[in-house]
mmCIF file as gemmi writes it, N, C-alpha and C atoms, coordinates in Angstrom:
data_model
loop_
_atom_site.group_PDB
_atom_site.id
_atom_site.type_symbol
_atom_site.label_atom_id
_atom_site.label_alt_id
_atom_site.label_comp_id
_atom_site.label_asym_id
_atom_site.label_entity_id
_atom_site.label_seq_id
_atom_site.pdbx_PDB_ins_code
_atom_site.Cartn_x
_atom_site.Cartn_y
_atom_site.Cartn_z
_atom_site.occupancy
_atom_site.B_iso_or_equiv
_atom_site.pdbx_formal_charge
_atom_site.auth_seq_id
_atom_site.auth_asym_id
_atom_site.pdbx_PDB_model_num
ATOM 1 N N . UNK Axp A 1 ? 164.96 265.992 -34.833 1 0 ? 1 A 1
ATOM 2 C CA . UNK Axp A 1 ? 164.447 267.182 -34.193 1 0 ? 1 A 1
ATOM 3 C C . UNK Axp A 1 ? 163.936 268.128 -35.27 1 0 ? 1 A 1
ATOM 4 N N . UNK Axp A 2 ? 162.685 268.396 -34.807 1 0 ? 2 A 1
ATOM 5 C CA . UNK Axp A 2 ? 162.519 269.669 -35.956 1 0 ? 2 A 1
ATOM 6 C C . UNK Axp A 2 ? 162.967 270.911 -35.72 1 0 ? 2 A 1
ATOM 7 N N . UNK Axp A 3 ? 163.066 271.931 -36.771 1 0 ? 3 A 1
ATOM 8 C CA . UNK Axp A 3 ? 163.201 272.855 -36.556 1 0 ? 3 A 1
ATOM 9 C C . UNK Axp A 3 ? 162.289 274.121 -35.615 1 0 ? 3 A 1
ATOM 10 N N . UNK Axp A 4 ? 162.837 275.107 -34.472 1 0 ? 4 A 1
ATOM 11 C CA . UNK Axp A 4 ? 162.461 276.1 -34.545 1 0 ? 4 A 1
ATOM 12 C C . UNK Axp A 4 ? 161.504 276.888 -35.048 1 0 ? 4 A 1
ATOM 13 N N . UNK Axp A 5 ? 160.299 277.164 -34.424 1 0 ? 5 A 1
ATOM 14 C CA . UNK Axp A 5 ? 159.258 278.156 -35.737 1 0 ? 5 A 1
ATOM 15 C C . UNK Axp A 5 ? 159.752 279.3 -34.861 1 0 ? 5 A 1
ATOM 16 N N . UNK Axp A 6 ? 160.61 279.838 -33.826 1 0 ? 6 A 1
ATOM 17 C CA . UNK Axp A 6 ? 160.984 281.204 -33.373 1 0 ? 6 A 1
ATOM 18 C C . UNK Axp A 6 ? 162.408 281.234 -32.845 1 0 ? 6 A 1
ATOM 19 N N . UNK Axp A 7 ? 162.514 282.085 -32.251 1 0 ? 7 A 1
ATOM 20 C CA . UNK Axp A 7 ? 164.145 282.43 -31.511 1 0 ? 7 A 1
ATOM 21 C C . UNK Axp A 7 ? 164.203 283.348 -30.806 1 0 ? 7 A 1
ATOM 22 N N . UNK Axp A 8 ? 164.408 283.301 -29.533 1 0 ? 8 A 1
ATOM 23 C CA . UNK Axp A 8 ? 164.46 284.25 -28.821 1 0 ? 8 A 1
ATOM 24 C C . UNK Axp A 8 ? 166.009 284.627 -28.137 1 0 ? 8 A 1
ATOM 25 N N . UNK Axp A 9 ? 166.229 285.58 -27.576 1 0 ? 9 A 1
ATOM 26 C CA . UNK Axp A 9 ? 167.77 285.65 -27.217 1 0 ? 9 A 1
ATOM 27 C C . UNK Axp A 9 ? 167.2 285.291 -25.542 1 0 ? 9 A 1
ATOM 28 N N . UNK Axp A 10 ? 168.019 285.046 -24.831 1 0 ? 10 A 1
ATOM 29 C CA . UNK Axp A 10 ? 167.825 284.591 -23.414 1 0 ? 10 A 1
ATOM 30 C C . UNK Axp A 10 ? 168.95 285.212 -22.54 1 0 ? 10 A 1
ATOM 31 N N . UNK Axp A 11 ? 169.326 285.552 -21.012 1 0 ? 11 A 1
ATOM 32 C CA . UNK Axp A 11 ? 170.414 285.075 -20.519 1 0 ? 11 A 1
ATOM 33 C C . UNK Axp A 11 ? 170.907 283.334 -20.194 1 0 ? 11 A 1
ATOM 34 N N . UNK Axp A 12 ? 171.735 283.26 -20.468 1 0 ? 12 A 1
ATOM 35 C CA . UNK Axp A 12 ? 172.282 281.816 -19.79 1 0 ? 12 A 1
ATOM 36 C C . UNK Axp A 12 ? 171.946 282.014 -18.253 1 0 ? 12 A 1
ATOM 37 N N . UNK Axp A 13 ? 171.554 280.899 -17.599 1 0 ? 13 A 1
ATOM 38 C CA . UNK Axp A 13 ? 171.369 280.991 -16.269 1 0 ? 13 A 1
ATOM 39 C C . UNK Axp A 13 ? 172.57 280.165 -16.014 1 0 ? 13 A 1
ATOM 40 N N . UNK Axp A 14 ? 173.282 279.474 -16.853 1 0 ? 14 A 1
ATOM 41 C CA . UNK Axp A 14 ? 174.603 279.276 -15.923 1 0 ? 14 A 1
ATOM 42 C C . UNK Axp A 14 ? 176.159 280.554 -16.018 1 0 ? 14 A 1
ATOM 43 N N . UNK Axp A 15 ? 176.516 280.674 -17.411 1 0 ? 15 A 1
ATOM 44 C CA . UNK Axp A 15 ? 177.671 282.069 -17.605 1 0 ? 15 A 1
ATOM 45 C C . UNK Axp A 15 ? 176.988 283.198 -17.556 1 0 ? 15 A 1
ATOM 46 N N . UNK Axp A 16 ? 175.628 283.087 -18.092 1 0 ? 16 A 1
ATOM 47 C CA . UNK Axp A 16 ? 174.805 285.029 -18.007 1 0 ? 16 A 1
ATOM 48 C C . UNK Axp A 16 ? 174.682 285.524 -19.205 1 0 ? 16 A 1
ATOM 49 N N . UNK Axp A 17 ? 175.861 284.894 -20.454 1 0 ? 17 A 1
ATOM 50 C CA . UNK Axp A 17 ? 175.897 285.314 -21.737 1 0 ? 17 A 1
ATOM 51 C C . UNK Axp A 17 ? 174.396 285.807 -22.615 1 0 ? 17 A 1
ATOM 52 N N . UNK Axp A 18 ? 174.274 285.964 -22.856 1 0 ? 18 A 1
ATOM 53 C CA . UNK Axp A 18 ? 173.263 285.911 -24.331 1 0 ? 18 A 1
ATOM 54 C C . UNK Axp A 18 ? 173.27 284.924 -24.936 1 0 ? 18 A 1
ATOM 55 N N . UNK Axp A 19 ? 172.214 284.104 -24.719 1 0 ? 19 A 1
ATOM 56 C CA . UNK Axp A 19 ? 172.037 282.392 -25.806 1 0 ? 19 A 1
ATOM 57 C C . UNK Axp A 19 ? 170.75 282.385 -26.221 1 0 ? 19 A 1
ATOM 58 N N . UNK Axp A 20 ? 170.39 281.655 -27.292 1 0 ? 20 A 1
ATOM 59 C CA . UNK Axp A 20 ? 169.508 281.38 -28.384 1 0 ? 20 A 1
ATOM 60 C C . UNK Axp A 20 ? 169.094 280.76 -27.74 1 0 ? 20 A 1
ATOM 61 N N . UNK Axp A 21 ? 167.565 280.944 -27.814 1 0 ? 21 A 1
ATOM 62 C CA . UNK Axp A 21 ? 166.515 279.473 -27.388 1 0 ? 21 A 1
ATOM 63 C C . UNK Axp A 21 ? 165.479 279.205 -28.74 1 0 ? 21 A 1
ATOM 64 N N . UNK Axp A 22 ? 165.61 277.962 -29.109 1 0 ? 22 A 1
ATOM 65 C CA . UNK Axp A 22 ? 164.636 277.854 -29.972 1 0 ? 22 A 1
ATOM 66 C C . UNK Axp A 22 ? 163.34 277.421 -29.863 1 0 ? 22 A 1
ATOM 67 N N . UNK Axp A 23 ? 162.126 277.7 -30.064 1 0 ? 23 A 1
ATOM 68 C CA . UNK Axp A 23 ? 160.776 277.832 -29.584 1 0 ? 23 A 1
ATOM 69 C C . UNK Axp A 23 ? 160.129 276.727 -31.051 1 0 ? 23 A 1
ATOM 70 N N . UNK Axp A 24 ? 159.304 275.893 -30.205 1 0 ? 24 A 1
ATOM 71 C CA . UNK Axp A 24 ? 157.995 274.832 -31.748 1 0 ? 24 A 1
ATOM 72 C C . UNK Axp A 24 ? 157.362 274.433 -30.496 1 0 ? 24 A 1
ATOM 73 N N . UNK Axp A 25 ? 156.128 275.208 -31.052 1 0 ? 25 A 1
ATOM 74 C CA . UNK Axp A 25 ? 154.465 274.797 -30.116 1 0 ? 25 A 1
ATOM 75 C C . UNK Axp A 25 ? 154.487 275.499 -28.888 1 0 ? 25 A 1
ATOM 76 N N . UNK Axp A 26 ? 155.017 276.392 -28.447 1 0 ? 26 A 1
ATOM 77 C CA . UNK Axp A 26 ? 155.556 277.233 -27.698 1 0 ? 26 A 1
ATOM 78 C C . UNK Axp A 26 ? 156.22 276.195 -26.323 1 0 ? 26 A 1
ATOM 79 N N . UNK Axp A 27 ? 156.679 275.744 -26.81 1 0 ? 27 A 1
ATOM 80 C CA . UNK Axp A 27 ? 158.01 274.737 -25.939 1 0 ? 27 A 1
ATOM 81 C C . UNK Axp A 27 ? 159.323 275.378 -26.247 1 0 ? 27 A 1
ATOM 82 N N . UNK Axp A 28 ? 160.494 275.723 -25.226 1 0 ? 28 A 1
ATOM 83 C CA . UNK Axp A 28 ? 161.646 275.453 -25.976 1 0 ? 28 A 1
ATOM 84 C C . UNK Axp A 28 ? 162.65 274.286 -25.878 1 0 ? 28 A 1
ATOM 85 N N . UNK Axp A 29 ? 162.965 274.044 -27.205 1 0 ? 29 A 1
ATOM 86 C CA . UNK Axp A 29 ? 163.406 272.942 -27.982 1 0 ? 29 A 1
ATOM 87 C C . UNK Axp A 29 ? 164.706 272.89 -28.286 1 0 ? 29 A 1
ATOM 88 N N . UNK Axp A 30 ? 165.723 273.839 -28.519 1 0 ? 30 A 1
ATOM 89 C CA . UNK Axp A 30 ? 166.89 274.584 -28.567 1 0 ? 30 A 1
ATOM 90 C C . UNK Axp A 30 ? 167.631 275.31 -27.959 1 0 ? 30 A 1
ATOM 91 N N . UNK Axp A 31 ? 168.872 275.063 -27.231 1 0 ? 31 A 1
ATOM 92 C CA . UNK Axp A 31 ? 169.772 275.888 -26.464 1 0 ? 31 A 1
ATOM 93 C C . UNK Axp A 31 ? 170.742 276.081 -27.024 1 0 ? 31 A 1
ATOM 94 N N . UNK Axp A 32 ? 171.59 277.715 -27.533 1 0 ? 32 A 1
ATOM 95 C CA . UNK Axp A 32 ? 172.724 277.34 -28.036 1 0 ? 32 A 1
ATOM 96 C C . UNK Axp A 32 ? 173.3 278.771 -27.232 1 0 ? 32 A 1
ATOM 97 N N . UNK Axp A 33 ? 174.316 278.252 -26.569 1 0 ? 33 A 1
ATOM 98 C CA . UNK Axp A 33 ? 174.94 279.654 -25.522 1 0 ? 33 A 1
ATOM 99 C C . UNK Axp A 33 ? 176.305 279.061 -25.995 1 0 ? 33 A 1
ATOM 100 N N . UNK Axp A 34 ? 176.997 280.232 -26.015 1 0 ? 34 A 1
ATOM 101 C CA . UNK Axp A 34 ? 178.659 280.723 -26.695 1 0 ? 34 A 1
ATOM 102 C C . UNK Axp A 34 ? 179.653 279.817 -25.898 1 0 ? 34 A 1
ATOM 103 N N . UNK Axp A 35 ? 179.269 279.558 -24.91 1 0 ? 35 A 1
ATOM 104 C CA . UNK Axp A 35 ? 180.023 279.391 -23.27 1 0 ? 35 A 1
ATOM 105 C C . UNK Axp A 35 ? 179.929 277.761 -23.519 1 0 ? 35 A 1
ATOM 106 N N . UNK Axp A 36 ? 178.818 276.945 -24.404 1 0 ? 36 A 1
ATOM 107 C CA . UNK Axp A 36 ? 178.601 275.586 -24.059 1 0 ? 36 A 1
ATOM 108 C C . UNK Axp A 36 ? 178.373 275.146 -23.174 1 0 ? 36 A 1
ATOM 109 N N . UNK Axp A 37 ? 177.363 276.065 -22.355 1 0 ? 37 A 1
ATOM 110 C CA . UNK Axp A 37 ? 176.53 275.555 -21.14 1 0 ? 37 A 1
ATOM 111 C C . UNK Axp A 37 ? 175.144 274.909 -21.66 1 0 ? 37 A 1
ATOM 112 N N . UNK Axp A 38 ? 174.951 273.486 -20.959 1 0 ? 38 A 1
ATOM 113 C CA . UNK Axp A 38 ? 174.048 272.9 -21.349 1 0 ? 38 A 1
ATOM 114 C C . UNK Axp A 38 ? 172.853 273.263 -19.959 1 0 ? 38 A 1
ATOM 115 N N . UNK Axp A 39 ? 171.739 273.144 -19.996 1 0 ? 39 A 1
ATOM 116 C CA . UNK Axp A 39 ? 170.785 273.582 -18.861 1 0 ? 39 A 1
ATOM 117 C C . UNK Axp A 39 ? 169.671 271.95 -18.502 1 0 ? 39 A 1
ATOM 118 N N . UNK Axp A 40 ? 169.442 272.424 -17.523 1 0 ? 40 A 1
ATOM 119 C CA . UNK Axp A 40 ? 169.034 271.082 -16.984 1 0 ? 40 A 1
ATOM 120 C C . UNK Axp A 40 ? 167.447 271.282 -16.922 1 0 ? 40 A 1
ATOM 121 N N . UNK Axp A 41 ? 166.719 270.164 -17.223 1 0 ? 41 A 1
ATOM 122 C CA . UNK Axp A 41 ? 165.104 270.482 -17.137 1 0 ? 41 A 1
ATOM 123 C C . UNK Axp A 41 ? 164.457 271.383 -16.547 1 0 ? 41 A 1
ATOM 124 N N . UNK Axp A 42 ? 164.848 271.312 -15.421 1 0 ? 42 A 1
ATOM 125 C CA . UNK Axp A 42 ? 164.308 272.913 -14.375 1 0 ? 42 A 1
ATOM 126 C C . UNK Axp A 42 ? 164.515 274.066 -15.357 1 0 ? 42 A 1
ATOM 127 N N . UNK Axp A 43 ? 165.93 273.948 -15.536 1 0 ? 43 A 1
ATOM 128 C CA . UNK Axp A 43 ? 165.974 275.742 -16.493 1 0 ? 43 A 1
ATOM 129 C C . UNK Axp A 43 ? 165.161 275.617 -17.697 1 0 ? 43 A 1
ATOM 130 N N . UNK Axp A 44 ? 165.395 274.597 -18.359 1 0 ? 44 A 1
ATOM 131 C CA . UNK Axp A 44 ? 164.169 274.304 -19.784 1 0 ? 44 A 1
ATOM 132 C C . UNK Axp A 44 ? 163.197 274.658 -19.31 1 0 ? 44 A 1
ATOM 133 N N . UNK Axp A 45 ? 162.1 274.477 -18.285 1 0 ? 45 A 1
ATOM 134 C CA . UNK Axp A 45 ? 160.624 274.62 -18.045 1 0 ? 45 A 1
ATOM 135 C C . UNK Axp A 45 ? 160.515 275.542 -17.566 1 0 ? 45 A 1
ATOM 136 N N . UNK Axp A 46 ? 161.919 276.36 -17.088 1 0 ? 46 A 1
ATOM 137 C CA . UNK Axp A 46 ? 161.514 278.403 -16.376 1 0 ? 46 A 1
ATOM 138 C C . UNK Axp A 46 ? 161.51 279.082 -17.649 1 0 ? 46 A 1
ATOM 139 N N . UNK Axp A 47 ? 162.307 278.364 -19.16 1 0 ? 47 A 1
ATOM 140 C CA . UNK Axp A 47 ? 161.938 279.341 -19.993 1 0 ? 47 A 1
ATOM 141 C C . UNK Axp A 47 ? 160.421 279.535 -20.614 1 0 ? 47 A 1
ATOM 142 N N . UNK Axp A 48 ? 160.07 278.651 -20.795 1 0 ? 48 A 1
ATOM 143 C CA . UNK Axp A 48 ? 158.643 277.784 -21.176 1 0 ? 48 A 1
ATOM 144 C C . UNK Axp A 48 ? 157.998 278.333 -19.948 1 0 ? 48 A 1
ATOM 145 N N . UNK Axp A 49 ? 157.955 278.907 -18.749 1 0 ? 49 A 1
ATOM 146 C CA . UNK Axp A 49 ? 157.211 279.52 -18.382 1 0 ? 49 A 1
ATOM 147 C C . UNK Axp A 49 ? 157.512 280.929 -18.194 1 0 ? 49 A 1
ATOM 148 N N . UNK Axp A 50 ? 158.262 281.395 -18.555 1 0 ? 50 A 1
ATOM 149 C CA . UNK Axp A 50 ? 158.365 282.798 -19.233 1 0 ? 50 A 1
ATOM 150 C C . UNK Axp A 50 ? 157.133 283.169 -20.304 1 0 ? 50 A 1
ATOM 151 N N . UNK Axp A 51 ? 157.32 281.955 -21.505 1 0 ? 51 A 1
ATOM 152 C CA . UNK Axp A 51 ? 156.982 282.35 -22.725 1 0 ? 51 A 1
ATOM 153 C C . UNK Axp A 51 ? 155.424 282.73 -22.075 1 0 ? 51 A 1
ATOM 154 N N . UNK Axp A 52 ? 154.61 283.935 -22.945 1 0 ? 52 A 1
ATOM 155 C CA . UNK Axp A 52 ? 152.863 284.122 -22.916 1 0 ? 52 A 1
ATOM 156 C C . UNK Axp A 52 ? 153.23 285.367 -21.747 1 0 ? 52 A 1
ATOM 157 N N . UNK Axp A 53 ? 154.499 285.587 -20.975 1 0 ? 53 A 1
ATOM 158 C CA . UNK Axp A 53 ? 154.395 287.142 -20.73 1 0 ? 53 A 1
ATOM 159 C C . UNK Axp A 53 ? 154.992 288.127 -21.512 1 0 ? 53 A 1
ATOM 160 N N . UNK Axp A 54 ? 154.18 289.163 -21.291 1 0 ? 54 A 1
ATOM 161 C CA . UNK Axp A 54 ? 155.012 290.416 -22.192 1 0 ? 54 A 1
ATOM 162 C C . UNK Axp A 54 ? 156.502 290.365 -21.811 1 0 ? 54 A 1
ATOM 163 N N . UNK Axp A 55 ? 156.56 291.194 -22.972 1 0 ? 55 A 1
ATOM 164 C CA . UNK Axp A 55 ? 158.213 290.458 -23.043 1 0 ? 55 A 1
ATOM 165 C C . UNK Axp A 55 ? 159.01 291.558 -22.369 1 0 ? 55 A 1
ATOM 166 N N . UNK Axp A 56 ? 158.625 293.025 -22.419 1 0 ? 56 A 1
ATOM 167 C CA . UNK Axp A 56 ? 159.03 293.195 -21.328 1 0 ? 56 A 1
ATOM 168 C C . UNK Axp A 56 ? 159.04 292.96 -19.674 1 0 ? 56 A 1
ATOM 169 N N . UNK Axp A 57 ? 158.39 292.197 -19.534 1 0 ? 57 A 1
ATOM 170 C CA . UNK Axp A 57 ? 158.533 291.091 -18.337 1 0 ? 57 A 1
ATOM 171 C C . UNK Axp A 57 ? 159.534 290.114 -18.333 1 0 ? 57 A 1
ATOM 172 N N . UNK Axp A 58 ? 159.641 289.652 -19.46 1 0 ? 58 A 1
ATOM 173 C CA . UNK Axp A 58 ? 160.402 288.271 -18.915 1 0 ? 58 A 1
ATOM 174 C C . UNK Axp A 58 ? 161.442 288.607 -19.336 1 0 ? 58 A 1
ATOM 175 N N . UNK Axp A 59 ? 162.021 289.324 -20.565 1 0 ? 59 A 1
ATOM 176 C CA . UNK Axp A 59 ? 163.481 290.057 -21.452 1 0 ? 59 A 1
ATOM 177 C C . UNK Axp A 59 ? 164.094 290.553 -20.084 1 0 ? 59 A 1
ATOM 178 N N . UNK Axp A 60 ? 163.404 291.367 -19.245 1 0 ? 60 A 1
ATOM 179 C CA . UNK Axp A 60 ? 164.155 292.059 -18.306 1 0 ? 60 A 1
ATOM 180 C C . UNK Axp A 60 ? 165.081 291.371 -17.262 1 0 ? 60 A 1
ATOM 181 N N . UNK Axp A 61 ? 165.733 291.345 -16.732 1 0 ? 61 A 1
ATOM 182 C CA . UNK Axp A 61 ? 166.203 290.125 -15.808 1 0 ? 61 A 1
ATOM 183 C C . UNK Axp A 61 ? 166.801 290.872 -14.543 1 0 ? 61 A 1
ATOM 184 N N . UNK Axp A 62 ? 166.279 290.541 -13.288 1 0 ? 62 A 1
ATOM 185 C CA . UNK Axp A 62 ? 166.471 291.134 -12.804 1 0 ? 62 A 1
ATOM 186 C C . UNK Axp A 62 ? 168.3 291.383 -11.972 1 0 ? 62 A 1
């Protein structure tokens, strides 16, 4: 796996915590949440379609 060219903080959509997503080619490639919740393709491809909005759009949660 390569590395990360970004990092963004996320909520976990399974505990809610604050987890790392790591971003290469604007895919994310990296999940690391405190809790050791792993996320399932669906949640991989809602972050990846987050990415390309302002970020106060997508940071916010409702």
């Amino acid at each position: 796996m390569e590395a990360s060219e970004r990092v963004t903080w996320e909520s976990c959509p399974v505990c809610g915590r604050p987890a790392a997503v790591g971003w290469l080619s604007a895919l994310p490639v990296e999940f690391d949440c405190p809790g050791g919740c792993s996320l399932s393709a669906e949640q991989v491809r809602a972050f990846a379609a987050r990415r390309g909005r302002p970020p106060a759009v997508w940071l916010t949660r409702p």
